[in-house]
C-alpha positions in Angstrom: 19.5 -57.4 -27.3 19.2 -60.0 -30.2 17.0 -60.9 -33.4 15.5 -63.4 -31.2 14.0 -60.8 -28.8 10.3 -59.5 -29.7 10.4 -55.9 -30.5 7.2 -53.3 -30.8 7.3 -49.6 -31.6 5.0 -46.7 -31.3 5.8 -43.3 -33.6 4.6 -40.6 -31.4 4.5 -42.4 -28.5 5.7 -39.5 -26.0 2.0 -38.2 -25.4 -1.9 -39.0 -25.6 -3.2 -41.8 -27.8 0.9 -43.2 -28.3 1.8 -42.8 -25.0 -1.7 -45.0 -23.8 -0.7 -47.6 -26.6 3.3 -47.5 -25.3 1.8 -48.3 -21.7 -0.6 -51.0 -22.5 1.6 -52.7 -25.2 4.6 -52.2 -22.1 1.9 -54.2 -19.9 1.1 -57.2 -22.0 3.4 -57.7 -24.8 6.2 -60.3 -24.9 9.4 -58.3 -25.3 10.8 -54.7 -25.8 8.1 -51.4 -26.4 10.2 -48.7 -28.0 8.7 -45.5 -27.5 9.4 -43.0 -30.1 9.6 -38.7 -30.0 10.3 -35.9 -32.1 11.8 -34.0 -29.0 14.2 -36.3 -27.1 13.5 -34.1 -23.8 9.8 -35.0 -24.7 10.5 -38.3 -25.2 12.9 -39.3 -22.1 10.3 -37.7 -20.0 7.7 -39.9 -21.4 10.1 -42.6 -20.7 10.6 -41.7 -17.0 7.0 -41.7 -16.1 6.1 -44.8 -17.8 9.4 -46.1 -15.3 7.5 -44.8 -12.1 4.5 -46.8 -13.0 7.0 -50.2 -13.2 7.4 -50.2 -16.6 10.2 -50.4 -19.1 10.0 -49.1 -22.4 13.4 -48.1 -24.0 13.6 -44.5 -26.4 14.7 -43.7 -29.4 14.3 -40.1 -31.2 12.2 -40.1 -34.3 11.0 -37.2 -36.3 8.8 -38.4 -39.5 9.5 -35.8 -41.2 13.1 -36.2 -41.4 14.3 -39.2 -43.7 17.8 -39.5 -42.2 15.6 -40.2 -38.4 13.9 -42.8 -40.1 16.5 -44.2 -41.5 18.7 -44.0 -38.1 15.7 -45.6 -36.4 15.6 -48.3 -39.1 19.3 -48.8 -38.6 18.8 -49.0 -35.2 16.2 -51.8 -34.8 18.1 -54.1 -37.4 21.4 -53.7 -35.5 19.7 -54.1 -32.2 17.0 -57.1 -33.0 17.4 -58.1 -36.2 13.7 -56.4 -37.4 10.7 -55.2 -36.0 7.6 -57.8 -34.9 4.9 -54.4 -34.5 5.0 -51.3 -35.9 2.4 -48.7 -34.9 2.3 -45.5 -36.7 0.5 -43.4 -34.7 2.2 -39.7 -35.0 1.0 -37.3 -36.7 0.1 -33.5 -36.5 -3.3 -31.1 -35.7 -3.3 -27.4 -35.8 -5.5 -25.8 -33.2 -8.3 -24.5 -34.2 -7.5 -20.9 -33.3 -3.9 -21.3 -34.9 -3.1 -18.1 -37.4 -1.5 -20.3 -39.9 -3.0 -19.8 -43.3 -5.1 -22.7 -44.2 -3.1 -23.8 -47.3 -0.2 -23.7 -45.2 -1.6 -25.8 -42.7 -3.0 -28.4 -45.1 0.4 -28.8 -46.8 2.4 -29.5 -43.6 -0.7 -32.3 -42.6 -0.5 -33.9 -46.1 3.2 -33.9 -45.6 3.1 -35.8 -41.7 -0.2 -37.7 -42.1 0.7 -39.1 -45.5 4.2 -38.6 -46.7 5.9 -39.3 -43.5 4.1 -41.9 -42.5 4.3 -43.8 -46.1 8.4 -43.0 -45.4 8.2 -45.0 -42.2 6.9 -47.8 -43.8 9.0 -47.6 -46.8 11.9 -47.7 -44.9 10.8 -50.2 -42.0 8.5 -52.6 -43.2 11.0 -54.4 -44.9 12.5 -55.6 -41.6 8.9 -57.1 -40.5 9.8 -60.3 -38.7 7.5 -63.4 -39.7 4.1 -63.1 -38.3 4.6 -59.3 -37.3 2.3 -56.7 -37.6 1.4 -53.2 -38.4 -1.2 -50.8 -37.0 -2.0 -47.1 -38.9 -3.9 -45.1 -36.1 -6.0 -42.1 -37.5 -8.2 -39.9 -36.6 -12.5 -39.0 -37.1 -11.1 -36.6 -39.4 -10.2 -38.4 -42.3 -13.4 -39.6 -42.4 -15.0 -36.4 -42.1 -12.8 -35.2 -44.8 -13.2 -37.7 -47.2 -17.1 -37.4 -47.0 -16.4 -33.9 -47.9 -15.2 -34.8 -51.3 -16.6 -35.2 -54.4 -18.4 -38.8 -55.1 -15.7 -39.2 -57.6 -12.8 -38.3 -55.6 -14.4 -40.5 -52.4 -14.6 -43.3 -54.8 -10.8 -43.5 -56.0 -9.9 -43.1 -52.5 -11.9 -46.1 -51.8 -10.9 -48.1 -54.4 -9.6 -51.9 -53.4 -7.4 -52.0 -56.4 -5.8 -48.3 -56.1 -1.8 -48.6 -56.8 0.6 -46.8 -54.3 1.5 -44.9 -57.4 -1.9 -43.7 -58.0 -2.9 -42.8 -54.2 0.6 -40.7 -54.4 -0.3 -38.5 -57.1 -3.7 -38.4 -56.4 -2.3 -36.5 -52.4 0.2 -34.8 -54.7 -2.8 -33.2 -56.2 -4.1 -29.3 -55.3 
């Protein structure tokens, strides 16, 4: 590989919406798709069925909740192309409805994926963004749903088009 070959990579991209997004971007963008996984098994498998169907995406193992795997993946795609041309950031976590985890529990560990990790990724990659590359944040009905459930104060700050990082942070830091 070299800095002069295109790369695109999908967190989460072992199953559902990442693995649809690792196929199509596999079919129709102009160089390598790197599919991404918590579980490597998970991941390779992924991998191998996107092969069957004539297609070539390479793995690498990413959990977003682990800094040092971000920062291995980071290392990774500057050693190997120099950068990163498209970034999708598309994993995340849901708890089943039926799941016995206490609520407060369950919202911590989401704050911490949805937000945290994902603002991690892009603290550690975005700085090797190639010229003209891009960066998609995939969510969910959800956050909509749950912002509409907030206060009219609360919706408004998160709405804001002049909020600093800063101020977002603290205001997900809050309980």
């Amino acid at each position: 590989m070299s800095s002069s070959t295109r790369v695109a990579l999908v967190t989460g991209g072992n199953k559902g919406i990442g693995f649809a997004i690792v196929r199509e971007l596999c079919r129709q963008f102009s160089g390598d798709v790197v599919l991404t996984a918590r579980d490597v098994t998970r991941g390779q498998t992924a991998v191998q069925q996107l092969q069957a169907e004539g297609l070539n995406p390479r793995f690498h193992q990413l959990d977003i909740d682990d800094l040092q795997s971000i920062r291995a993946l980071r290392d990774f795609l500057r050693c190997e192309y120099g950068g990163l041309d498209v970034l999708v950031n598309n994993a995340g976590i849901a708890f089943k409805i039926a799941d016995p985890t206490p609520f407060p529990i369950q919202a911590e560990v989401t704050m911490k994926t949805k937000f945290f990790s994902t603002r991690n990724i892009c603290t550690e990659l975005l700085p090797l963004m190639k010229t003209q590359g891009g960066v998609v944040n995939v969510s969910s009905f959800m956050s909509i749903k749950t912002l509409k459930s907030c206060s009219p104060e609360l919706q408004q700050k998160f709405r804001s088009d002049t909020i600093t990082e800063e101020e977002l942070v603290m205001l997900m830091n809050k309980k």
